[in-house]
ZAFI-556386 format. One record per residue: residue in one letter; x, y, z of N, C-alpha, C in turn. Coordinates in steps of 0.001 Angstrom, whole numbers, padded with zeros to 6 digits, always signed. Example, Ala and Ser with C-alpha at 12.3 -4.5 7.8 and 13.67 -1.06 7.14 Angstrom:
2
A+013190-005690+007800+012300-004500+007800+013200-003300+007800S+012850-002250+007080+013670-001060+007140+012900+000030+007870
***
This chain:
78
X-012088+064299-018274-012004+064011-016852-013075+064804-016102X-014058+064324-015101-014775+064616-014482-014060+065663-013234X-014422+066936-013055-014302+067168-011395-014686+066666-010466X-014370+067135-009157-015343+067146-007894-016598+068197-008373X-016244+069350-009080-017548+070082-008858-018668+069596-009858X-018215+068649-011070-019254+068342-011643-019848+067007-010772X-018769+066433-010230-019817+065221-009541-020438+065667-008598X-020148+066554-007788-021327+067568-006698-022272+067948-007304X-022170+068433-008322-023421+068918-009473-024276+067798-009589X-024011+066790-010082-024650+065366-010452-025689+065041-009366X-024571+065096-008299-025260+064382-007469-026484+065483-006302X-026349+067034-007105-027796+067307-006586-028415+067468-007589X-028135+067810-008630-029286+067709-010267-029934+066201-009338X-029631+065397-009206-030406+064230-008770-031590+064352-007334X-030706+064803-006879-031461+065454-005548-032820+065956-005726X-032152+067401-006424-033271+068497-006663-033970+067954-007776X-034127+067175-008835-034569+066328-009389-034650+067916-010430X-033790+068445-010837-032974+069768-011538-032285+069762-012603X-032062+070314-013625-030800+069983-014572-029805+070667-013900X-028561+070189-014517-027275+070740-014005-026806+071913-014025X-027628+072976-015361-027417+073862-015561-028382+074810-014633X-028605+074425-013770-029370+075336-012507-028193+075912-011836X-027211+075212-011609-025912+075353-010463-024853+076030-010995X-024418+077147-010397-023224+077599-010786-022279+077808-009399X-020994+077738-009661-019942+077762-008457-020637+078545-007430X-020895+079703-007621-021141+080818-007112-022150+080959-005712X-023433+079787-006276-024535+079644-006015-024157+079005-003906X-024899+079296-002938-025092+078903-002128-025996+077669-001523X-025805+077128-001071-027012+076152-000737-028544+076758-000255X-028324+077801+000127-029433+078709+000938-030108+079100-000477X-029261+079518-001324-029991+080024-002838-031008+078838-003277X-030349+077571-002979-031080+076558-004045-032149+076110-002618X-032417+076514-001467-033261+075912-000913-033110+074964-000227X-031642+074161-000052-031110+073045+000130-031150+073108+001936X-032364+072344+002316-032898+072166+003500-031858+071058+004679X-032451+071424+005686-031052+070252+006502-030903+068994+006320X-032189+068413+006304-032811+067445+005389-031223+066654+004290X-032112+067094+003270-031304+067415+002121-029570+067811+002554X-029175+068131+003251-027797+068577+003337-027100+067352+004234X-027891+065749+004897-027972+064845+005281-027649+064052+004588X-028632+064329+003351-028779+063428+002251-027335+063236+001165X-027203+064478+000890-025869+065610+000654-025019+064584+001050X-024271+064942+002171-023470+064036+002978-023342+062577+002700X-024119+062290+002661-024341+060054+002863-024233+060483+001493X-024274+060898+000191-024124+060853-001109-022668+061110-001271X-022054+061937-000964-020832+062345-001084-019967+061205-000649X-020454+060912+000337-019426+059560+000821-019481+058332-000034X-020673+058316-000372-020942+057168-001298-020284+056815-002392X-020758+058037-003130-020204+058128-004610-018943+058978-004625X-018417+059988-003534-017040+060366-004006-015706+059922-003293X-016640+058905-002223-015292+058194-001127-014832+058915+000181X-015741+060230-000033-014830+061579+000997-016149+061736+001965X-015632+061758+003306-017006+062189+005234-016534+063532+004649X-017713+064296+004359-018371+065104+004585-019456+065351+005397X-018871+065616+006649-020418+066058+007721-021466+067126+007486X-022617+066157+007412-023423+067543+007174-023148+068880+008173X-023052+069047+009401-022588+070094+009538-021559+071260+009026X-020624+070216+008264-019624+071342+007814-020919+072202+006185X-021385+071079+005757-022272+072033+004775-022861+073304+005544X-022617+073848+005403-023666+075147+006109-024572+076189+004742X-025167+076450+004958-026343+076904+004242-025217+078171+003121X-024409+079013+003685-023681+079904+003359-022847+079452+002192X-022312+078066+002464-021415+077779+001682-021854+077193+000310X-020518+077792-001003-021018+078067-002409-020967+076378-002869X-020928+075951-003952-020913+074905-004679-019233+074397-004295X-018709+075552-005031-017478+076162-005539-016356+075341-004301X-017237+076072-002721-016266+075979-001769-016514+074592-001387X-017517+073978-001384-017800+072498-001686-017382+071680-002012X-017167+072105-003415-016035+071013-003965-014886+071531-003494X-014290+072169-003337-013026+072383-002586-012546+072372-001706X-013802+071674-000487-013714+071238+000627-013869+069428+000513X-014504+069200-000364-014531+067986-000979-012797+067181-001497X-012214+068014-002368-011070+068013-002296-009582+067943-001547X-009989+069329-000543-009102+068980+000488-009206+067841+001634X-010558+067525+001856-010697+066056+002569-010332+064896+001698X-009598+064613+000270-009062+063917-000501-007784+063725-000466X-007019+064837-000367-006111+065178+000274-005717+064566+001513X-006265+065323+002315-006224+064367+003506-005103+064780+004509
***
């Protein structure tokens, strides 16, 4: 069974045009460079492929992979 955090993974290994093993929970968006741009892009992907509005604003540069998908999650929830 796939997570949320590996399909968040996926879907910036694609982004960053990166392997997957670049990303760890831990990691911030600010670490990987992940521009506003990109955190747009982020967003309209997430909705796409995981079904869940994620506003790019709630991404904020601070926040880990980790809390990502677990914000990913609780908007599944609902």
């Amino acid at each position: 069974m796939t997570t949320t955090y590996d399909r968040l993974i996926e879907i910036l290994a694609k982004l960053h045009d990166a392997p997957a093993d670049r990303f760890t929970p831990e990691a911030t968006f600010a670490d990987l460079d992940v521009d506003s741009l990109t955190m747009v892009d982020l967003s309209i992907r997430i909705e796409r492929d995981l079904g869940v509005t994620v506003h790019d604003s709630e991404l904020r540069p601070t926040l880990t992979l980790g809390s990502t998908a677990a914000l990913i999650d609780a908007e599944r929830a609902g």
